[in-house]
MISE-706003 format. One line per field, with one value per residue (C-alpha): residue number from 1; x, y, z; residue in one letter. Coordinates in steps of 0.001 Angstrom, whole numbers, plus 500000, padded with zeros to 6 digits. Last residue first. Layout:
! MISE-706003
n	(NUM/...)
east	(X/...)
north	(Y/...)
up	(Z/...)
res	(A/...)
***
This chain:
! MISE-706003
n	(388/387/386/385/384/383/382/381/380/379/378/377/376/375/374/373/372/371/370/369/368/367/366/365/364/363/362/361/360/359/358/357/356/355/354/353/352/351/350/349/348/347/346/345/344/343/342/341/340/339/338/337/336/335/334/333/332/331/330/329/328/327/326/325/324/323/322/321/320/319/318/317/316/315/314/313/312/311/310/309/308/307/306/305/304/303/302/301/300/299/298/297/296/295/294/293/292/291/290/289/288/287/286/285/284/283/282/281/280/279/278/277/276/275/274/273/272/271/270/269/268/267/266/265/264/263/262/261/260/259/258/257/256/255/254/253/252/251/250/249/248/247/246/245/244/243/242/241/240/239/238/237/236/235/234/233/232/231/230/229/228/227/226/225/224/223/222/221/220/219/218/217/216/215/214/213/212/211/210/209/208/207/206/205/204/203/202/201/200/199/198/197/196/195/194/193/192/191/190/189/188/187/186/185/184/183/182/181/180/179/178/177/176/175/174/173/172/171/170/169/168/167/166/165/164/163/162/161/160/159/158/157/156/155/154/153/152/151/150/149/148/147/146/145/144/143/142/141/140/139/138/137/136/135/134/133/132/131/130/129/128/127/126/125/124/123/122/121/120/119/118/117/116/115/114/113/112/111/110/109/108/107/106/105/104/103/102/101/100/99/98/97/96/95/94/93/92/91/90/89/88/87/86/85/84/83/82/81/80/79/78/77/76/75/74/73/72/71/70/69/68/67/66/65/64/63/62/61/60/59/58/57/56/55/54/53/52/51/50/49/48/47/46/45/44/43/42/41/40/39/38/37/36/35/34/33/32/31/30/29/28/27/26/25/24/23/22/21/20/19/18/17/16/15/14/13/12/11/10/9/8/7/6/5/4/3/2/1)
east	(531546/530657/532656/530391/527408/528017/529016/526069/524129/524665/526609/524752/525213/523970/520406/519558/520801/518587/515851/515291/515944/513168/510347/511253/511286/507837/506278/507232/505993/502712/501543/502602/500500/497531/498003/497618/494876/492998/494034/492129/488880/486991/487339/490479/492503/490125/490201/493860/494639/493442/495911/498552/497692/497721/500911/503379/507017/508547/509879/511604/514674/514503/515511/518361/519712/519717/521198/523635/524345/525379/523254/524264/522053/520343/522564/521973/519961/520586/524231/524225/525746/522903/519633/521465/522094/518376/516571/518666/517846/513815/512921/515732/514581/510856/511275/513061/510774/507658/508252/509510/506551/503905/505239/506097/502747/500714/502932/502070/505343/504483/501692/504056/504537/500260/497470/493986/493999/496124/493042/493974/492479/494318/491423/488902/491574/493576/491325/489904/493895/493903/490464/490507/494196/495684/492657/490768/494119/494997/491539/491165/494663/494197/491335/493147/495676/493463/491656/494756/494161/494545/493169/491654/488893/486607/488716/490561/491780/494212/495052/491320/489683/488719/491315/490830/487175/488500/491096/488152/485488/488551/486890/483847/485612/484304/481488/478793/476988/479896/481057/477438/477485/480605/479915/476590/478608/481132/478397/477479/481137/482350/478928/480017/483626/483158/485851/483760/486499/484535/486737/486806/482823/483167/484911/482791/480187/482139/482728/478961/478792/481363/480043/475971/477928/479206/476155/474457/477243/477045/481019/482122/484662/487095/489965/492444/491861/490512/492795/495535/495677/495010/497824/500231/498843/499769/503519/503858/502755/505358/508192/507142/507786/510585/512843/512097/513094/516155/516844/516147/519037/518962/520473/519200/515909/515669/512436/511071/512618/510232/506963/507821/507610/504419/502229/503346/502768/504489/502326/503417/502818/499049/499406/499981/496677/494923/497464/496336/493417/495378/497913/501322/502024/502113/505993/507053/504275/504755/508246/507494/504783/507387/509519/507174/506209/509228/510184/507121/508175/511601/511018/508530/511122/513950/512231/509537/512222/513531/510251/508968/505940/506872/508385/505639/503673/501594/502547/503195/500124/497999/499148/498653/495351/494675/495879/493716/490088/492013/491519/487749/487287/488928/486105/483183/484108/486218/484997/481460/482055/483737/480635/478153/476357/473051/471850/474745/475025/477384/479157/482900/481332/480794/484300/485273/482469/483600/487246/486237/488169/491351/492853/490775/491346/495151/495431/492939/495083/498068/496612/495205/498608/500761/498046/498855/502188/502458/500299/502255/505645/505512/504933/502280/500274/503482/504503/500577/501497/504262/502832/500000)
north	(525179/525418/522201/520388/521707/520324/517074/517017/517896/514323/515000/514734/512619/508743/510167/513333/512316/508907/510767/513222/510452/508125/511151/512657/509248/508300/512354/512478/508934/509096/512493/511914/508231/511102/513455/510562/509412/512989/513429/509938/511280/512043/516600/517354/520847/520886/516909/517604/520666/518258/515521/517861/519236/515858/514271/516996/514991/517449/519296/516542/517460/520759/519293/517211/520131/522144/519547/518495/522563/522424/523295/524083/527183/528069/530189/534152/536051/538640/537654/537231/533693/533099/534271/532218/529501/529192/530130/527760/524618/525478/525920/523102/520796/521043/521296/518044/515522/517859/519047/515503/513872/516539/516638/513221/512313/515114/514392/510397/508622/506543/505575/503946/501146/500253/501206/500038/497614/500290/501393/504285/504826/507797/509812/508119/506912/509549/511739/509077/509205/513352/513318/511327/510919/514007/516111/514604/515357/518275/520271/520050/521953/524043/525567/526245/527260/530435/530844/531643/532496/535860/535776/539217/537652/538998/536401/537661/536833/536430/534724/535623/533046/535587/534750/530380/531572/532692/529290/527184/529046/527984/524387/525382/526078/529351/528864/530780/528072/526236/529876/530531/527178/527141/530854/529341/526682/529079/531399/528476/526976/531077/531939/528578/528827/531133/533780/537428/539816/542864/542975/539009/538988/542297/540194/537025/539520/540623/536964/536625/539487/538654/535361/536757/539103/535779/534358/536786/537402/533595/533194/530970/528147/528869/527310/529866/532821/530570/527769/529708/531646/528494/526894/530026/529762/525981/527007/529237/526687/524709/527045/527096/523444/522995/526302/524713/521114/523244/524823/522131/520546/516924/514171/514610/512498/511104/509770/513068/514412/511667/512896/516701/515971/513560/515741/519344/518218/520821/522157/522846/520002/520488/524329/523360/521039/523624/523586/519501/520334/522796/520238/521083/523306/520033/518987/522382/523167/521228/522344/525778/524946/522995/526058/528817/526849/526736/529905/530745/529287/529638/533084/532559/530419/532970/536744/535993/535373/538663/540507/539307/536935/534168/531708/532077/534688/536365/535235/531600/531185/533000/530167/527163/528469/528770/525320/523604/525870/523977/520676/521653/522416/518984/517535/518947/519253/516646/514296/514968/515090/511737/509950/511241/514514/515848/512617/510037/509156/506429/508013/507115/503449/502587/502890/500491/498223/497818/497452/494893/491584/493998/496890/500018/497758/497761/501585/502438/500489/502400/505746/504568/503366/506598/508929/507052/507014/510810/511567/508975/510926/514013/511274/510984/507963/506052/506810/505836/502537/501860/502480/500000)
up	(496997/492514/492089/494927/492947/489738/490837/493034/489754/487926/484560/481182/478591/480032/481664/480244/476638/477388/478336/476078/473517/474838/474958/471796/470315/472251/471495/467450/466853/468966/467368/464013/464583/465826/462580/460234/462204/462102/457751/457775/458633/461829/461165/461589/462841/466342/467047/466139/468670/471357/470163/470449/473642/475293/473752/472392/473672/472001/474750/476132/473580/474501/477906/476937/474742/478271/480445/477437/477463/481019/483719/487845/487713/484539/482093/482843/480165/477579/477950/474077/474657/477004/474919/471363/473505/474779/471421/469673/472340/472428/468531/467261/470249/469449/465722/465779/467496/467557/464042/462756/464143/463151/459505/458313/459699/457735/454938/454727/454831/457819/455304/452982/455601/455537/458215/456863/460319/462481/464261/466291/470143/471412/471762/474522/476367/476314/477344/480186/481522/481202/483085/485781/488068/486776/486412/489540/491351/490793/490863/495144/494966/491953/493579/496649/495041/493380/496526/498218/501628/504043/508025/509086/510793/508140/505803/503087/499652/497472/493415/493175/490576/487568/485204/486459/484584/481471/481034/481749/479053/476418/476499/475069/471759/470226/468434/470816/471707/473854/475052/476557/478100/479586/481254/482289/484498/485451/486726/488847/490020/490754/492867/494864/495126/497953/497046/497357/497513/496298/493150/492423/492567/489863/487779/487770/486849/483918/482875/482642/480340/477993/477783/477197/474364/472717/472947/470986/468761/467542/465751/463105/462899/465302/464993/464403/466819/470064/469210/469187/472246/474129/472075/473460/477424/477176/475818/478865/481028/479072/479022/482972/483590/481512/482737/486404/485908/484567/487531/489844/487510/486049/486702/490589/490188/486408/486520/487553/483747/482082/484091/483944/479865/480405/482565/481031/477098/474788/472195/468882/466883/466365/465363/461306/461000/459231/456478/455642/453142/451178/449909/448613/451936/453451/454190/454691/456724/459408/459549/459986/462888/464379/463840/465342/468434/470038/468771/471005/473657/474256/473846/477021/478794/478405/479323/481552/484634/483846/483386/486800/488017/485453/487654/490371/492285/489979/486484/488031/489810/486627/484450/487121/487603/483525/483305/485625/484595/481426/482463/483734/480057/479229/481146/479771/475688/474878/477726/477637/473986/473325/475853/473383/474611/475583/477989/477464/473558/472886/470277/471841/473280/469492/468662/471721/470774/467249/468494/470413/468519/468862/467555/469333/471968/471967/470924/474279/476390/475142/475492/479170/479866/479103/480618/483604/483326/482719/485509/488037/487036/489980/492558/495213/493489/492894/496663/498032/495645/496956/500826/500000)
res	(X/X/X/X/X/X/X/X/X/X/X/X/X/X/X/X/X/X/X/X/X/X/X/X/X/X/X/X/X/X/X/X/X/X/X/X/X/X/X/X/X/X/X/X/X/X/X/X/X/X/X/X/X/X/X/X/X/X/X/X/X/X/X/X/X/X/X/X/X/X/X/X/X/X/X/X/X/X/X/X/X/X/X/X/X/X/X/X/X/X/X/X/X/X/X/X/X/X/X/X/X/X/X/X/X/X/X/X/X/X/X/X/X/X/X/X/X/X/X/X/X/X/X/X/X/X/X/X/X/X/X/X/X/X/X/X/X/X/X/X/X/X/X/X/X/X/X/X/X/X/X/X/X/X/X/X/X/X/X/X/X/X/X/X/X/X/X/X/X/X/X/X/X/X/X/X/X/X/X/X/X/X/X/X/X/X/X/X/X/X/X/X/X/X/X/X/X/X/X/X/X/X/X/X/X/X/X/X/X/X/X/X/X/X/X/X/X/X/X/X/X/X/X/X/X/X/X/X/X/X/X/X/X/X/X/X/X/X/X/X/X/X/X/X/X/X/X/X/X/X/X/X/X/X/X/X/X/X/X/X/X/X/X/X/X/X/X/X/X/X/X/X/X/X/X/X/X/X/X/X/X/X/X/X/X/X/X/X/X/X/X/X/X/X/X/X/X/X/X/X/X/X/X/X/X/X/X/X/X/X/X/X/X/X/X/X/X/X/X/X/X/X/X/X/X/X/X/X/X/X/X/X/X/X/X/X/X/X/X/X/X/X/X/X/X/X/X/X/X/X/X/X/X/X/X/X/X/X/X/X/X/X/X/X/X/X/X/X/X/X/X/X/X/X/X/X/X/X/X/X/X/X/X/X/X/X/X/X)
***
């Protein structure tokens, strides 16, 4: 029981778990009950099928997650200064920039693939942290550090995204009802008011308003984490975080619920009409190369070109294997990648080109970021007994 209390507890069990339910939900969507399993995804459950309730519901609640982690670190976090802003959000967005580059490259030729361009540009948190956990003091606190906020910075960039590029069309009415709902929210964050309850409701109709207005439904989590007060205080004079308090009773339904049912529910690909040439495809040739190379080319460049300028200091107790190692991990694109795809695709075979991309690019980003990290870098007591 204590193992698995430690598994449960540790910064890797999200990435593991998303790991299996992706890789249970390949093996069944390539078995005897593949039917079923395909069947189960429209099953309809009251408004919804069981893939929107997850797309649509859950993964909203997954970025209520992201937003709080965002506005943590711009308030009080790595992010809450200009000079901690400066390297992981360049990182980011050249980080984005040339897988998005690459991706293009290979299917500029074919106007029905460009929309897919912003699927290999997301960095995903749970599995990237996950790898670099497994390798305890190999790699710098520093540098565990520089990952974690390039990719909060890198969630805030696909949010941006998929509300300017993949929205289809726009309902005004609903869209002013949003605007309004999310002023009220305001005003509850101005006169200190942080009883979750007036926040859960108006979050509900905040969903709802965003769901019917066109934009994705999802993006009504990332507005309502904005309006979460970071403090707040009791009459009694005592001050609390509502903001990590939220993220605190979130954590572990996200990590523990919704990623591994995400993954479930998206990662299933039937390889049965899947032949060799395919993994030449352009839409696979271009996510996997753009997370697996773009990733490391974006991240690594913009971090020696920052440090060599003196622009910005290099991370404490890293080498440039540390850093290389960790652009590396960067394209490991799981979650937000196959989100962005659903959004890029419609069901067709452009989306399971885009989805093997996604699995190709992520596992060898994911096994060489680790190995480099692992066999090429020195361990950080070294580091730090040179430095006394």
């Amino acid at each position: 029981m204590s193992r698995i209390k430690a598994f449960l507890q540790s910064p890797s069990a999200g990435g593991i778990l998303l790991l299996v339910s992706a890789a249970l939900a390949i093996g069944v969507a390539n078995s005897a009950y593949s039917d079923q399993y395909f069947h189960f995804l429209k099953f309809p459950l009251g408004p919804f099928a069981v893939e929107a309730w997850v797309n649509d519901v859950l993964m909203a609640i997954f970025f209520l997650g992201v937003g709080l982690e965002i506005k943590h670190e711009m308030i009080n976090g790595e992010l809450n200064t200009n000079a901690k802003r400066i390297l992981p959000t360049v990182a980011a967005f050249c980080g984005v920039m040339v897988p998005a580059v690459i991706y293009f490259i290979f299917n500029h030729g074919n106007p029905m693939y460009h929309r897919g361009w912003a699927i290999p540009t997301a960095t995903d948190i749970a599995f990237s942290i996950g790898v670099v956990s497994l390798l305890g003091t190999r790699v710098p606190v520093a540098m565990k550090v520089l990952l974690t906020t390039l990719a909060v910075v890198d969630d805030l960039i696909a949010v941006v995204i998929i509300a300017a590029f993949y929205t289809e069309s726009l309902q005004f009415l609903y869209m002013g009802m949003a605007v309004l709902i999310f002023i009220l929210l305001m005003i509850l964050n101005k006169r200190n008011i942080f009883h979750p309850l007036p926040y859960v409701v108006l979050g509900v109709v905040l969903w709802y308003c965003i769901f019917k207005s066109g934009l994705h439904a999802t993006l009504s989590g990332v507005f309502l984490a904005m309006t979460i007060p970071y403090r707040a205080q009791y009459s009694s004079g005592k001050w609390i975080s509502p903001v990590m308090q939220w993220n605190s009773a979130l954590i572990k339904w996200i990590t523990f619920l919704i990623l591994p049912l995400f993954g479930f529910i998206n990662a299933g690909v039937s390889f049965s009409d899947f032949s060799f040439n395919d993994l030449f495809h352009p839409v696979v040739l271009g996510v996997s190369l753009a997370l697996f190379i773009g990733k490391q080319v974006g991240v690594f460049s913009t971090v020696y070109i920052l440090v060599k300028t003196k622009l910005v200091d290099m991370p404490v107790h890293a080498t440039w294997s540390h850093v290389y190692g960790i652009a590396v991990c960067c394209g490991i694109g799981f979650t937000m990648s196959l989100f962005v795809d659903l959004l890029a695709f419609p069901p067709s075979h452009a989306q399971e080109m885009a989805k093997v991309g996604i699995f190709i690019g992520s596992i060898f980003s994911g096994v060489i970021g680790y190995v480099v990290l692992r066999y090429f870098t020195p361990d950080v007591s070294e580091l730090e007994r040179k430095d006394d």
